[in-house]
C-alpha positions, 0 to 999 in steps of 0.5 A, spaced: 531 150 477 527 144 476 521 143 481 517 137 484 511 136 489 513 140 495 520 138 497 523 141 503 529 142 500 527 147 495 528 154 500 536 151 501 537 149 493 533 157 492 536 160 497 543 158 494 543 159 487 539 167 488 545 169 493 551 167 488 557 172 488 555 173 482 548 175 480 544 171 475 538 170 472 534 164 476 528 162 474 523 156 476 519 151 471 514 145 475 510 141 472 507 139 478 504 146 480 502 148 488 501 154 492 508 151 496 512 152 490 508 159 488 510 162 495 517 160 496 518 163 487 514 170 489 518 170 496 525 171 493 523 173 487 524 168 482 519 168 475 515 160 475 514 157 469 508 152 469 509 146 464 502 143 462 503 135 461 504 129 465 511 130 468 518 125 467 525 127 469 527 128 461 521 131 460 522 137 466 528 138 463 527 139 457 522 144 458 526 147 464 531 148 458 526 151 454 525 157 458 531 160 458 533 166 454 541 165 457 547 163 452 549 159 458 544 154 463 545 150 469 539 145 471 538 146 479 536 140 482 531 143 488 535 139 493 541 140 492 545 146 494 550 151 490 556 155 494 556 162 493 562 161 488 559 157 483 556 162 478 564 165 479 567 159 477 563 157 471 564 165 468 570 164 469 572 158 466 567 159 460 571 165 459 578 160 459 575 157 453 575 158 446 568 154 444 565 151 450 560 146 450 559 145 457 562 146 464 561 142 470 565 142 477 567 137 483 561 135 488 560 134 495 554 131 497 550 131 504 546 125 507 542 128 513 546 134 516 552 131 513 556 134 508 561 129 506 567 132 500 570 126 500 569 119 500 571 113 496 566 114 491 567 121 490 575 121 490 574 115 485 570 120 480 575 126 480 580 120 479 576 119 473 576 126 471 583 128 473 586 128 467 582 134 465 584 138 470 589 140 465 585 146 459 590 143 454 585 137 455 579 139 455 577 139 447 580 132 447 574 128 444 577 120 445 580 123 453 573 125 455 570 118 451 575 115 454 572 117 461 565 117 460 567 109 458 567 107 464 561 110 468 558 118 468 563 121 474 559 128 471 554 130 476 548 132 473 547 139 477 554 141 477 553 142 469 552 149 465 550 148 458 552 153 453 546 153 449 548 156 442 553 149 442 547 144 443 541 141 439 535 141 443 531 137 446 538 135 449 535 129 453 532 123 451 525 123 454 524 115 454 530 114 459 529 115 466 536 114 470 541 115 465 539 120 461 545 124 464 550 121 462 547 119 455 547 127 454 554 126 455 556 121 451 552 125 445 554 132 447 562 128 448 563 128 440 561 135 438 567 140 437 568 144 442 570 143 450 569 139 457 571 145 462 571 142 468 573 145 475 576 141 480 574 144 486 567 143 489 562 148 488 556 145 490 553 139 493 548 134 492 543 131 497 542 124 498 536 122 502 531 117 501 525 120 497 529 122 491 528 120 485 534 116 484 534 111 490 526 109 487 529 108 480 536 104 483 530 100 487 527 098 481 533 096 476 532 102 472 539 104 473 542 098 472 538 096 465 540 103 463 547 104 464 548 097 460 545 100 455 551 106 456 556 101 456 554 097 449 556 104 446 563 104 449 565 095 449 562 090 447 556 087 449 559 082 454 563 085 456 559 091 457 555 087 462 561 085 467 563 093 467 556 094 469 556 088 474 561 093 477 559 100 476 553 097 478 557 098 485 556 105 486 549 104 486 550 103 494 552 109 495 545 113 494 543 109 500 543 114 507 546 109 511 552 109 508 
């Protein structure tokens, strides 16, 4: 788990993942150490990597990837929550897999203290991945191409990595808003599979201060999936299918 400053949302995210119904190793890794972080870890017993350097989300990644001693890994966002069948589902989906690269699942997200399943946005990305719904699809490298294309529909936190499968570091470090779906778009041409779960299994949580509502403020977001799109179309038309991804954006405001 990644964490950040003194987020009030840390007890939820830690409480989650340390009662899954399977148990799993969990471990914290922080570049911006403080006592808040320190007691909550000894409080449920969870082992703290301090990182030195400044800290950036591709950076905090990586060296969150760089702790673990596991085949398999899931970077947890410190504000989101994870349902107890989670680390289940993962197993039993990567046991389903002859060569897996990564697993990742349906999300809901919460605004407030609403959890919300299902909403345009939302239904619109499991459109997008349906056709993986199917394990036949699931090494199909042009089908997964063929969706990462059109926009990320993958959420970053519902991800598990088997690590023997990549090349690490995984995340571009200069990039501060799309590096997920730059890691996609990398780990899409590898041999091996896309296991995906259609069932929500964990939750995001949208709320103001965090760092995607900042980097979308400033055009980050924007200027970076542009640069996503030029690899799939060409330049133009990589620009108008940003104009319209670029929509989505409004989505990560409370108010809606």
């Amino acid at each position: 788990m990644c964490a950040y400053g003194e987020s009030p949302y840390l007890r939820y995210c830690l409480d989650s993942v340390c009662n899954q119904n399977i148990c799993s190793h969990v471990i914290v890794s922080t570049s911006t150490p403080n006592s808040y972080i320190a007691e909550l870890c000894d409080e449920f017993s969870v082992e703290c990597f301090e990182n030195a350097g400044a800290p950036g989300i591709g950076k905090d990644w990586n060296r969150a990837l760089s702790h673990v001693e596991t085949p398999l890994a899931t970077i947890a966002h410190q504000d989101d929550v994870y349902l107890p069948e989670y680390a289940e589902s993962l197993l039993d989906c990567f046991n389903r897999s002859k060569v897996p690269l990564i697993y990742f699942c349906a999300y809901g997200e919460i605004r407030g203290n609403e959890i919300i399943d299902y909403s345009p946005l939302l239904n619109i990305k499991r459109f997008m991945l349906s056709p993986l719904k199917n394990p036949k699809h699931w090494k199909s490298v042009g089908l997964r191409r063929l969706i990462l294309s059109f926009g990320s529909p993958i959420s970053c936190p519902s991800v598990s990595y088997n690590l023997e499968r990549m090349h690490l570091p995984l995340f571009n470090e200069e990039m501060k808003c799309s590096l997920d779906w730059d890691a996609w778009e990398r780990i899409s041409m590898l041999r091996g599979d896309f296991v995906y779960d259609s069932t929500v299994r964990m939750r995001h949580r949208i709320h103001p201060g965090s760092e995607t509502s900042h980097l979308i403020e400033d055009s980050t977001r924007t200027n970076e999936d542009y640069e996503m799109m030029c690899r799939f179309w060409p330049r133009a038309l990589a620009g108008c299918m940003n104009r319209l991804y670029s929509l989505s954006q409004k989505s990560n405001s409370i108010s809606k």
